[in-house]
C-alpha positions in Angstrom: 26.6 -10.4 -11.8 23.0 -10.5 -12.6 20.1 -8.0 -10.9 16.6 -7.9 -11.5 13.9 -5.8 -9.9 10.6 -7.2 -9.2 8.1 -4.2 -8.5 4.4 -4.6 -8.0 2.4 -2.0 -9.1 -0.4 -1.9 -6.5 1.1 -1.7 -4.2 4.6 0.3 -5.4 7.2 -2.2 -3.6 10.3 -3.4 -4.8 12.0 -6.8 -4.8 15.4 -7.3 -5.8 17.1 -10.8 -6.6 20.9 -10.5 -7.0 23.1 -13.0 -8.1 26.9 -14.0 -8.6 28.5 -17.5 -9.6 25.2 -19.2 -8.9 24.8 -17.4 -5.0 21.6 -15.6 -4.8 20.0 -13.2 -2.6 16.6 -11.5 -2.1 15.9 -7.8 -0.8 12.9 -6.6 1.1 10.4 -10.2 -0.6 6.6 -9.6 -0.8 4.7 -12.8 0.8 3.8 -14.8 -2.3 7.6 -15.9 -3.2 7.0 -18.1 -5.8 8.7 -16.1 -8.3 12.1 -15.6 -6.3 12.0 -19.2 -6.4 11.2 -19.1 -10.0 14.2 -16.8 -10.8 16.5 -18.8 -8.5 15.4 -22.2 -10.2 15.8 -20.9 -14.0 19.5 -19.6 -13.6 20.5 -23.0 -11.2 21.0 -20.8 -7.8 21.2 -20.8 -4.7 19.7 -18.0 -2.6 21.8 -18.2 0.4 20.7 -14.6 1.6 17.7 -12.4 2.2 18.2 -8.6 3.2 15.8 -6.6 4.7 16.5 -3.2 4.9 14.0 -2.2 7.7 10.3 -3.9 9.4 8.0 -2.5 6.7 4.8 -1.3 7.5 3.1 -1.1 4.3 3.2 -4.8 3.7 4.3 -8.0 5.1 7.6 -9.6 4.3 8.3 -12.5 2.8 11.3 -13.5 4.6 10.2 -16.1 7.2 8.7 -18.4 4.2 11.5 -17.8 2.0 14.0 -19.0 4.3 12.0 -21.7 5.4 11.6 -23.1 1.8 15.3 -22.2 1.1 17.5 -22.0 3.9 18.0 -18.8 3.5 20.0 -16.5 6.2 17.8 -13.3 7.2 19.8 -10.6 7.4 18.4 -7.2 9.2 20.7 -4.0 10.1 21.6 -2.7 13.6 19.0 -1.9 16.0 16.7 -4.7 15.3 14.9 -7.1 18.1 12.4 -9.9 16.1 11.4 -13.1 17.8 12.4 -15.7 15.0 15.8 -16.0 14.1 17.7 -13.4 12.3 21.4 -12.2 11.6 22.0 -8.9 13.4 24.5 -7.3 11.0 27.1 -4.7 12.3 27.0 -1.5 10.4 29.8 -1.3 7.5 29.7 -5.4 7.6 30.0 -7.4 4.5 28.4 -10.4 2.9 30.4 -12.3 0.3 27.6 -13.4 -2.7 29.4 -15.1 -5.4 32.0 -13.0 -6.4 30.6 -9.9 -5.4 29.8 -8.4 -2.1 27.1 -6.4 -0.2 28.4 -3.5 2.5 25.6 -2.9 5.5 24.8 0.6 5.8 23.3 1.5 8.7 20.6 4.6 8.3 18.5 5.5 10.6 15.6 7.5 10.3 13.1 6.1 8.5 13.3 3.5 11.4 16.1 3.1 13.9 17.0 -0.4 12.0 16.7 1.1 8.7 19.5 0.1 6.7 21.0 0.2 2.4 22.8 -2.7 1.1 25.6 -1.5 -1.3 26.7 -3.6 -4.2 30.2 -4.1 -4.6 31.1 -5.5 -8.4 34.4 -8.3 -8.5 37.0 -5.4 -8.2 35.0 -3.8 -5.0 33.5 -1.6 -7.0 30.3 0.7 -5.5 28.2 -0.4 -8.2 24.1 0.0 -6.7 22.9 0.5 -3.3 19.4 -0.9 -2.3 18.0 2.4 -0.6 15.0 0.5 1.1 12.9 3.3 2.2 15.9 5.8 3.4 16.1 6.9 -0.4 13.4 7.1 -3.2 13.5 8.2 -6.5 12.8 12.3 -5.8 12.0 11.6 -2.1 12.8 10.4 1.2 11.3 7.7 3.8 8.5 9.6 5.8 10.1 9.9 9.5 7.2 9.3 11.4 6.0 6.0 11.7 8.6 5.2 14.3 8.0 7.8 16.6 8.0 6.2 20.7 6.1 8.3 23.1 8.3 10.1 25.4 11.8 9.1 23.3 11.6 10.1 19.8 9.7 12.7 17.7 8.6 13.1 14.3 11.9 15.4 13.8 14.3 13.4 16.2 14.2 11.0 13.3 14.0 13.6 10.8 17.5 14.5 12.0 18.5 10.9 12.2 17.4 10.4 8.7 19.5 13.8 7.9 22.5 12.7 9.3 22.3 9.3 7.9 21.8 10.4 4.1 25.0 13.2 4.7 27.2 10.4 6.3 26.5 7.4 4.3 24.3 7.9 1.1 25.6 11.4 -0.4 29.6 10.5 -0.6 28.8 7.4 -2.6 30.0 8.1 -6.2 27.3 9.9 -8.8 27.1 6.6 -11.0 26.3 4.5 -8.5 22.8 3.0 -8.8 19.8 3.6 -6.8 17.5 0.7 -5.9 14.7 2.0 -3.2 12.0 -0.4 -1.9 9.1 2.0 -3.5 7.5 3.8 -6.3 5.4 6.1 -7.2 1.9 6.2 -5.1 3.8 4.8 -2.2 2.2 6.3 1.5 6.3 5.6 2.2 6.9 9.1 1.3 5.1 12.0 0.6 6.0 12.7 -3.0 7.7 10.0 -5.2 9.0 10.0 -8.4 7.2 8.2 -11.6 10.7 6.3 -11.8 11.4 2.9 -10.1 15.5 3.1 -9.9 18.1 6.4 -10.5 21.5 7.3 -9.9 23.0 8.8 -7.0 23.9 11.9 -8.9 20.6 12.5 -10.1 19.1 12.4 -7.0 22.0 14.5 -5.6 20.7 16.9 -8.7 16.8 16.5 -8.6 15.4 15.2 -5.1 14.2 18.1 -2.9 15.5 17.1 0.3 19.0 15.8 -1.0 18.9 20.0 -1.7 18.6 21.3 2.3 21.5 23.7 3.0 21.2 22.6 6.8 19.6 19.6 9.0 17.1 22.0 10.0 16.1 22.9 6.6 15.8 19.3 5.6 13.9 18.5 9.1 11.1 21.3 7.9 11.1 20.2 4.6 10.4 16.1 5.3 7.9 16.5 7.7 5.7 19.3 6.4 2.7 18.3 4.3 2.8 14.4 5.1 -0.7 12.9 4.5 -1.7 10.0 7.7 0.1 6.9 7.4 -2.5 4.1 6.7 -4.0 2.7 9.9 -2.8 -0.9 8.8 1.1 0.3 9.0 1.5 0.0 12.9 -0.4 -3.3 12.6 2.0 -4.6 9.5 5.3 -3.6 11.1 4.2 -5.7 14.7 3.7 -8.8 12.1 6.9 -8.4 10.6 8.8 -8.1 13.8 6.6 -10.7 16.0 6.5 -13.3 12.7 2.8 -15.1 10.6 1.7 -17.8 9.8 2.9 -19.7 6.5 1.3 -18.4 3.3 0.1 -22.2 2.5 -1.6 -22.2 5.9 -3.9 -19.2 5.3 -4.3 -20.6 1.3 -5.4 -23.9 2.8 -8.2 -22.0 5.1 -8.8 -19.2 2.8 -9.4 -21.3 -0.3 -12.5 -23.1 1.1 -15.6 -22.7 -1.6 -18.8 -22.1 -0.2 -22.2 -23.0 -1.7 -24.7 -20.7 -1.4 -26.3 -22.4 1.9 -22.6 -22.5 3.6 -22.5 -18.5 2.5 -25.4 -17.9 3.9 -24.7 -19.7 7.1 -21.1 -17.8 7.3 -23.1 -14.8 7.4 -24.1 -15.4 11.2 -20.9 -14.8 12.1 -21.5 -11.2 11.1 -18.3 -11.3 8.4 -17.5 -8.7 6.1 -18.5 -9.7 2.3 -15.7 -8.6 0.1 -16.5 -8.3 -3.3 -12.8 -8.1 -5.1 -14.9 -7.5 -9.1 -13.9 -5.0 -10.8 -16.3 -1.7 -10.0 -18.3 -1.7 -12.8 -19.3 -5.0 -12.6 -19.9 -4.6 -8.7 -22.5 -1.4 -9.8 -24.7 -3.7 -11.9 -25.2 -5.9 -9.0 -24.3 -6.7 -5.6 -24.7 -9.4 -2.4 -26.4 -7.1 0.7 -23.9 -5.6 2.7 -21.0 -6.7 0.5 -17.8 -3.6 0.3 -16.3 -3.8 -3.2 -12.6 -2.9 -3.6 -11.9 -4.7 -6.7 -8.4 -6.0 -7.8 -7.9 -3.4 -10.4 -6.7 -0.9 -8.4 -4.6 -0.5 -5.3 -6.4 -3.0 -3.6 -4.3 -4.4 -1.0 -3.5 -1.0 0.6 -7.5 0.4 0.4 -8.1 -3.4 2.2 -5.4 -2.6 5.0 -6.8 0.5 5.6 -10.6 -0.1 5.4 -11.0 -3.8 6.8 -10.7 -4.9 10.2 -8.2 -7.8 11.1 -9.9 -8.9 14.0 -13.4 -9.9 11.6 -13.5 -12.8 9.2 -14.0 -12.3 5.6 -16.1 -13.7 2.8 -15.0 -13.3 -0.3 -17.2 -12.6 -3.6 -14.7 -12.6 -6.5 -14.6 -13.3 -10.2 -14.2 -17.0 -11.0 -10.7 -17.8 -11.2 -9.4 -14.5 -9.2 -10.2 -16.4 -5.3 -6.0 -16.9 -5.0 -5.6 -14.0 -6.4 -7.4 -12.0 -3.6 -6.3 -14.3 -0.8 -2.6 -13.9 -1.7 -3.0 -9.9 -2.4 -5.0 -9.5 1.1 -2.3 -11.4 2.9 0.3 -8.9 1.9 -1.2 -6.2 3.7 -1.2 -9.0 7.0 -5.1 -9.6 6.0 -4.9 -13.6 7.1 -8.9 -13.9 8.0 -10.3 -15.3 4.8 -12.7 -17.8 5.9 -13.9 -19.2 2.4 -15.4 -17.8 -1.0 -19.1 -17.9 -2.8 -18.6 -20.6 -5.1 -19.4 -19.4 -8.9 -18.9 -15.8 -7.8 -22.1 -13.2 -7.6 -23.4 -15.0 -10.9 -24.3 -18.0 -9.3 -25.9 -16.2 -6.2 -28.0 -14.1 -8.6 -28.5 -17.0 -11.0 -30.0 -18.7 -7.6 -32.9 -16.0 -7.1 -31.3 -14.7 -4.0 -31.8 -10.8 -3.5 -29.6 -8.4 -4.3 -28.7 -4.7 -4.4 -27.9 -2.0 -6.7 -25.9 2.0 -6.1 -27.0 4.0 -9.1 -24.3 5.3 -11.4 -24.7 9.0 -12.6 -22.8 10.9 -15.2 -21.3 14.2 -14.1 -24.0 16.3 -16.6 -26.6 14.8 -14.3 -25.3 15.7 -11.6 -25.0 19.1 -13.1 -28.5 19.6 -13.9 -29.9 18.3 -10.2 -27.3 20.8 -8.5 -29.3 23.8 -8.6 -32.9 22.6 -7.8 -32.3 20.2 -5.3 -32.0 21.2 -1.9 -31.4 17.9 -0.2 -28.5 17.6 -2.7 -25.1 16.7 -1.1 -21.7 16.0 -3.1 -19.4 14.0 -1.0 -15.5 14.0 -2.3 -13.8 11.1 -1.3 -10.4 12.3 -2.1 -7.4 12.7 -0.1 -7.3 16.2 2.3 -4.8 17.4 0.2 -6.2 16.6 -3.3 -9.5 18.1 -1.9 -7.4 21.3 -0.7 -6.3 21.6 -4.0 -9.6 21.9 -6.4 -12.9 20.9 -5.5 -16.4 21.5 -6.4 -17.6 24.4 -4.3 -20.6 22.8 -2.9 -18.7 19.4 -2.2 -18.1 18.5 1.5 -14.5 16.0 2.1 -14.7 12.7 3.7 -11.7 11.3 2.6 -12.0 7.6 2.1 -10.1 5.9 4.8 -12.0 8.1 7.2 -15.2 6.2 6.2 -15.3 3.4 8.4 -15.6 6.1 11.5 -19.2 6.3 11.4 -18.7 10.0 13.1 -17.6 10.9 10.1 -21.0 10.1 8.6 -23.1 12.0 11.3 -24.3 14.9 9.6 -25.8 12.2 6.4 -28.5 10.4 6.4 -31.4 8.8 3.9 -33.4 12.3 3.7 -30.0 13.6 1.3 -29.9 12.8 -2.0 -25.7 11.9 -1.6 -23.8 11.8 -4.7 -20.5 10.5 -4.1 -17.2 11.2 -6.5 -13.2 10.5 -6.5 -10.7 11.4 -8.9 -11.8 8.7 -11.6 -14.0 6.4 -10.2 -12.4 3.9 -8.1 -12.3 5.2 -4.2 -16.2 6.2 -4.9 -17.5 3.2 -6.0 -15.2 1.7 -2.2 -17.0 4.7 -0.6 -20.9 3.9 -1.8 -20.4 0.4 -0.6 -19.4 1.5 2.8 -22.2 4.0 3.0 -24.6 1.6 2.0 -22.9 -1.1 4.3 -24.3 1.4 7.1 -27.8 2.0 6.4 -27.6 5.1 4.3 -29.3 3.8 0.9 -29.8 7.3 -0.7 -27.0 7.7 -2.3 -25.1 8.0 -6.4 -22.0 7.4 -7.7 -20.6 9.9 -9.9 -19.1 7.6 -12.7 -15.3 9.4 -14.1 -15.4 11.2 -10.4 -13.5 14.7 -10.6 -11.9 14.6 -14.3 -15.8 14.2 -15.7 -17.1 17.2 -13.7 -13.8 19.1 -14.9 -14.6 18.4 -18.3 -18.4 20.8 -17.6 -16.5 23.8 -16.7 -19.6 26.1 -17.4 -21.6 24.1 -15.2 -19.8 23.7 -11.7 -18.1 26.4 -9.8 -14.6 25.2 -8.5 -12.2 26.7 -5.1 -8.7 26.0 -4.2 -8.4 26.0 -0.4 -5.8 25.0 2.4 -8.5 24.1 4.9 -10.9 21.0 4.6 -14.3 20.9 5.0 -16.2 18.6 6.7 
């Protein structure tokens, strides 16, 4: 028996590949499959299934191209209507792979097709159980992304979820080991652990809502204090159910390089310039109108919830890094790549053509234009709840993905002097492309965001506060 997690950092997801006597299968794939294949061509297997264990709305499966290059049966639990073809398995049903077996677990809650795969060794053994997002590491699946107007509520599935993780997940025996579909930084859950895998009995130990003494108790403690789910999620889970377009197909499109005069002509089609470079580089130097969400960070999931999917893109990237930010957009469902600026911003500067700057400011300067400048506004770009929880007194909250509402900008314009901060650096350099993407020029980047101002403690007056202000 042979298991091997694949996890992606940016965008904290899980793959599994499991194999016995040379039968393989895949859990919950990202897009780009190449390395299941990889996996299943080193150790001479066959994958002969692919699990899902729910239609995720954080990223797009790679199930329909994986069975299509392999053969592959898809497997989803109970409760689940697609329009490609799928197995339907019963709840307790039981897939033979090699010379071990996987047991369906039906759990609803996180979804109403939600379902764990448990791992049965050659002596039918519980050996792992491939939580999906019905059980993370210190957490549970958020219960309302599936919510149906007039059917089921936020705590409807709450319940669900309750009775799910009672009946099926907490009489499973302490060693057995847990496999869930996310990691920490996940917007999955509302809290998960730094850990990619654990045991049942730790969990049973250390996760909060394993701890509720009643289903009510457990339904206030799931659903209180959930940050909104990216707008991309409702959009992600329709693609999963309704099907896409082959990866090659949107490579084939995406991967077109433009000269300078082809750019420039793509630009009448009013596309958005994506500049993937890391932030720093983006600050020295920029194409007009260009957003930057660079590939160092959780770029997939800021692109999801910041770009339209209706608008073509443009890509400005670091020579060599085009694939790259083709195949990473297209696991958030982001298929409308158009082409890329040949020889990246260098050979659009190197060509004369104009550019723009955002000014980078340390937090000390900041510090000393505070008091004597009354035009001065400090925008925080972090999460509600990060704001709520220390800001600079004088800063006002416009969390990121609220950004591309330009009500949300009313109150700002080119008579502030705007000086724009994070946590470290990366959501502020997102946000100062935005703002400047709408006409407000006027504005600074606070370079080290929050953790630089912390480090002037004499020089900036801090609150803690439940409310945000806008």
């Amino acid at each position: 028996m042979f298991i091997k997690q694949l996890y992606t950092g940016c965008i904290s997801e899980a793959a599994y590949y499991i194999e016995s006597n040379g039968i393989a299968a895949v859990i919950d794939p990202l897009r780009d499959i190449e390395s299941y294949l990889a996996l299943a061509n080193e150790r001479n297997a066959r994958i002969q299934y692919i699990f899902e264990t729910h239609f995720h709305a954080d990223f797009v499966s790679g199930h329909l191209d994986l069975a299509a290059v392999t053969g592959a049966t898809i497997i989803y639990g109970p409760n689940t209507v697609t329009k490609y073809p799928v197995h339907i398995a019963k709840d307790l049903e039981i897939f033979k792979l090699g010379k071990i077996s996987i047991q369906v677990l039906h759990t609803p809650g996180h979804t109403l097709e939600s379902s764990c795969y448990l791992l049965k060794d050659e002596e039918g053994n519980n050996k792992a159980i491939f939580t999906g997002d019905t059980l993370f590491v210190g957490d549970v699946g958020r219960p309302d992304l599936s919510q149906k107007s007039n059917e089921l509520t936020m705590n409807d599935l709450a319940g669900m979820l309750y009775e799910s993780l009672q009946q099926k997940i907490m009489p499973l025996e302490d060693d057995v080991v847990v496999y869930p579909a996310h990691g920490a930084g996940s917007s999955c859950g509302k809290s998960l652990g730094a850990e990619t895998f654990s045991t049942i009995g730790l969990q049973k130990s250390s996760n909060y809502a394993l701890q509720a003494e009643s289903k009510e108790t457990f339904i206030k403690a799931v659903t209180e204090g959930l940050n909104t789910p990216p707008a991309y999620f409702p959009i992600n889970a329709s693609i999963n159910k309704e099907g896409y377009s082959s990866l090659d197909s949107i490579l084939e499109k995406a991967m077109q390089a433009l000269s300078i005069k082809d750019f420039k002509e793509r630009l009448a089609d009013n596309p958005i310039i994506l500049d993937t470079r890391h932030p720093d580089r983006f600050m020295q130097g920029f194409v007009p109108g260009a957003i930057n969400i660079g590939l160092n960070g959780r770029f997939a999931e800021w692109a999801g919830s910041l770009l339209p999917f209706t608008q073509p893109i443009v890509l400005v990237t670091e020579v060599g890094s085009e694939k790259e930010s083709i195949i990473r957009l297209s696991r958030v469902g982001l298929d409308n790549v158009v082409g890329h600026l040949s020889g990246g911003f260098e050979a659009w500067q190197n060509a004369g053509e104009t550019i723009d700057l955002i000014i980078d400011v340390e937090a000390d300067e900041l510090a000393m234009d505070l008091p004597f400048d009354e035009n001065l506004v400090i925008v925080d770009v972090r999460r509600e709840t990060e704001y709520a929880n220390e800001h600079v007194k004088e800063a006002i909250n416009i969390p990121l993905d609220q950004l591309t509402d330009p009500g949300s900008m009313a109150n700002l314009d080119d008579h502030h002097n705007i000086y724009i901060h994070c946590a470290s650096g990366y959501r502020s350099v997102i946000a100062a492309s935005l703002i400047k993407r709408q006409g407000i020029h006027n504005i600074r980047n606070v370079v080290g965001g929050i953790e630089a101002i912390k480090g002037l403690p004499d020089k900036f007056e801090f609150e803690k506060e439940a409310a945000v202000l806008n």
